[in-house]
N, C-alpha and C positions, 0 to 999 in steps of 0.2 A: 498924839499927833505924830510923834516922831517914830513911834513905835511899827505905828500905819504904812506912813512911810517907807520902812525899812522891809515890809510887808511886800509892798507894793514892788519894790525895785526886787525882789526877789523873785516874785511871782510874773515878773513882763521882761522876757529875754531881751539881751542888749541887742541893741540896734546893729548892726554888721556893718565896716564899714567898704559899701559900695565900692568905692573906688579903689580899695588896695585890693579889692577880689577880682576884682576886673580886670589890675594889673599885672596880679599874679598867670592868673589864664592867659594872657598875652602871652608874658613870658616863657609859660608852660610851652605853649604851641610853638614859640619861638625856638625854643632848644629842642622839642621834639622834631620840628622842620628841620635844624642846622644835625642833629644826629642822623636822623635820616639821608642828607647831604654828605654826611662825613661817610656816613657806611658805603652810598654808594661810590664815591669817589674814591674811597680807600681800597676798595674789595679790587681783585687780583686776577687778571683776565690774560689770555694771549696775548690781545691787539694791547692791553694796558697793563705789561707786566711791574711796573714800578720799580723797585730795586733789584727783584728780585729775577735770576737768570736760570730757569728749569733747562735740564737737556731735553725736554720736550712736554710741548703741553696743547692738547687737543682744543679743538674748536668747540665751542659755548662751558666749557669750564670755567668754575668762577670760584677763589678763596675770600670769603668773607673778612669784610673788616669788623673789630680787630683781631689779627693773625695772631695764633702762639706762636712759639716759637720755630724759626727756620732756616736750617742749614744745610749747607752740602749742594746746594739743589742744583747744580750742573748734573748729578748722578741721581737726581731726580726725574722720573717720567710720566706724568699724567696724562691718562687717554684723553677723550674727549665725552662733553657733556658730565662731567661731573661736577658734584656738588661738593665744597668744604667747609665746613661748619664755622661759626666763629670759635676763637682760641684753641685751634688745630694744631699743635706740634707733627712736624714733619722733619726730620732728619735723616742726613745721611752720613756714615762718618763716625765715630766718637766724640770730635770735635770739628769747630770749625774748620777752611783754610787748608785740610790734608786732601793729598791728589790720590784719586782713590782707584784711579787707572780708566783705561778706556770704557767699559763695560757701567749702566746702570746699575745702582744698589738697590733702592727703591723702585716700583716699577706696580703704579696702579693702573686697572686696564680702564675701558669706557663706560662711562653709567656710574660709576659708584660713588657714592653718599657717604662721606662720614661726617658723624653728629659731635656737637659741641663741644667742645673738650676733651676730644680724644687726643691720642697719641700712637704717631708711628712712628718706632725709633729704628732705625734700619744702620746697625754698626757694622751690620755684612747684611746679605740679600733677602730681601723681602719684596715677596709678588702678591700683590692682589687682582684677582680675575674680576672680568668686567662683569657690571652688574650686581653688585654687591653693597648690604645697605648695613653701614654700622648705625647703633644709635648712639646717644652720648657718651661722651664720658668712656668710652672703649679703650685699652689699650694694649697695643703690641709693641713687642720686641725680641730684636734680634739676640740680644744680650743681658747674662745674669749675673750675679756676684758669687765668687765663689768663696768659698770656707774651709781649702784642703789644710790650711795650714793652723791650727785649733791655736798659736801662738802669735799668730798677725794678724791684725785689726782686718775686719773681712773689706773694708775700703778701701786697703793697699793691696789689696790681693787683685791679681791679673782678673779679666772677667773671663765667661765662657761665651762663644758664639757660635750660634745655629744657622740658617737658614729658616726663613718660617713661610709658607704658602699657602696663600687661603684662596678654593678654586671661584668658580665663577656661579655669579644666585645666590649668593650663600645670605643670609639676615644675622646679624651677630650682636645680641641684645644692650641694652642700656649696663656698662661698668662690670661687662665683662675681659678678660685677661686672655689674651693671646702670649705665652710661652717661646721659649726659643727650642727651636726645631718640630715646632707644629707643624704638622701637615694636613687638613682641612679640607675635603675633597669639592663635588660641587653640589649647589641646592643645600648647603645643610642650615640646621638654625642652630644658632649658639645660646644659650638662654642668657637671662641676666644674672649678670652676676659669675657664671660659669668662670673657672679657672682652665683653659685649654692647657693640653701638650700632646705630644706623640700624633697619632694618627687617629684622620677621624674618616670615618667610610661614607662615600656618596647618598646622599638624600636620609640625611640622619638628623634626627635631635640631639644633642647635648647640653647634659646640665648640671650645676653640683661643683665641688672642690674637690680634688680632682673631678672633674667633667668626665660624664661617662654617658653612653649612647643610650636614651634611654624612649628611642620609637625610632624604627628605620621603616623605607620602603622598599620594595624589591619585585620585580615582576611579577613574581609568582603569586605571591601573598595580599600586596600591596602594602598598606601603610598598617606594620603591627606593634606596638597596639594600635586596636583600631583608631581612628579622629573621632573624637565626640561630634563633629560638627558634622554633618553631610557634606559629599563634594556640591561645589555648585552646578549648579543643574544647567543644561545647553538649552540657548534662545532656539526654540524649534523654527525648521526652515519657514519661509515665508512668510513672518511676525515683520511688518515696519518698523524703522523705528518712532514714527508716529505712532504706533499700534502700542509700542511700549510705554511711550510717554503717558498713552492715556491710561493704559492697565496702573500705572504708579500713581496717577491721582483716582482712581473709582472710589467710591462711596461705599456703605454696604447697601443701596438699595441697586447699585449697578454690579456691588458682586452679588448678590441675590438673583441677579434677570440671569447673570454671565451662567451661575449654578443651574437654571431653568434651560437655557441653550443647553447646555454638556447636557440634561437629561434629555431633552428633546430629541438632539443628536445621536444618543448611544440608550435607543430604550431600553438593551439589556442590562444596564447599569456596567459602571468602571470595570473594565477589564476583563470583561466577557463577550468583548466583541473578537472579531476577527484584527481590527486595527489595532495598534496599543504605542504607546507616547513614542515619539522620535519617528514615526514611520511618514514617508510622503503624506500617506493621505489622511495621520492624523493632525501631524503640523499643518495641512490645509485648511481641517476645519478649526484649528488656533485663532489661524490668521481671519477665516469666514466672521469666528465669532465675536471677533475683537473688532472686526469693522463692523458688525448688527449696533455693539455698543458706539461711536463713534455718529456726533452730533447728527440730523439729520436722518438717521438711520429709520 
């Protein structure tokens, strides 16, 4: 009997109890409500700069709470519409509290986005062009440690500083390294992980330790090596954007009909008409055919 028993209570899961689940979930929603509250009341706007006193900071920018670390920021300048990640180090300076003269050090332009735990250390001047998206975990700076003296601790050793600017468009990927005296032209990507310095030339990739140019574009050529991907293709003139909408939910019985229009239309078959894509009069019949599909038709 007792054996049974013991059987039994093994084989029939304990009962939960209701009530401390129920309370738990409360409180779950409760602190995810009150963090939620904390984020936005903390995050860091023009109209609601909180402690902090930027020499300049654009309209709909917004530093996410909670902030890394920040200092200097009278020599601080953010354009406007930018985004700042949470745990964003921003500095200007070496240190807190020093007057670092009339002139901005830091000095990011409109649009640009840095991601979570970056860092911008600006101990002399650092420009970032507007429009420009870091992802995580990025970091720049203005300043390095140096090692001329192979007899002192390289932490007491004076440091070096550059200038570093990074132009405007540019994507500069998750936990990669911005160097002092980088110069970064515009459009370029910086890959992950990438260790930048020295110069990097207009509408380029870079990628690696040392970072080195490794697909540019250029008039002439375009983009060499080539993109594996094709560029995207232009909406041809007079497509709706209802006309779009519907083409993105068809079926394959409605792209079936759509493939029978385009024969009906060009009996010569593709590209041996006189018409051919992007022209007036083939974008007409785009548009003709995407409204035959189009309910009622």
């Amino acid at each position: 009997m007792g054996a049974g028993a013991a059987e039994y209570r093994e084989r029939v899961p304990k009962r939960k109890n209701t009530f401390s689940s129920w309370r738990r979930r409360l409180a779950q929603r409760a602190v995810h409500a009150g963090w939620a509250w904390v984020q936005r009341t903390g995050s860091v706007t023009a109209e609601h700069p909180g402690r902090l006193r930027f020499g300049a900071m654009g309209t709909g920018t917004r530093l996410a709470f909670p902030l890394g670390t920040v200092f200097g920021e009278p020599w601080i300048h953010l354009g406007s519409h930018c985004i700042v990640g949470e745990q964003v180090t921003l500095t200007a300076g070496l240190m807190p509290d020093l007057d670092l003269g009339p002139e901005p050090i830091l000095r990011i332009g409109d649009g640009v986005v840095l991601g979570r735990g970056s860092h911008v250390i600006a101990d002399t001047t650092v420009t970032i062009g507007s429009d420009c998206y870091f992802g995580p975990y990025v970091y720049v700076t203005s300043t390095n440690h140096s090692y001329d003296d192979p007899n002192e601790p390289i932490g007491r050793q004076w440091p070096r500083m550059e200038p570093v600017e990074i132009g405007p468009g540019c994507w500069i990927g998750t936990g990669a390294v911005i160097l002092p005296g980088a110069r970064i032209g515009r459009n370029v990507v910086v890959a992950a992980g990438a260790v930048v310095r020295g110069e990097v030339p207009d509408h380029s990739v870079v990628a690696g330790a040392p970072a080195r140019v490794v697909r540019r574009w250029t008039p002439a050529e375009g983009w060499q090596p080539p993109l594996r991907t094709p560029a995207p293709v232009p909406i041809p003139d007079g497509v709706t954007p209802d006309q779009l909408l519907a083409l993105a939910g068809l079926d394959e019985e409605a792209v079936a009909r759509l493939a029978e229009l385009d024969a009906a239309g060009d009996p010569a078959g593709p590209g041996c008409g006189a018409e051919t894509a992007g022209t007036p009069a083939a974008s007409g019949k785009t548009g003709q055919r995407l409204a035959e599909l189009e309910p009622g038709s």
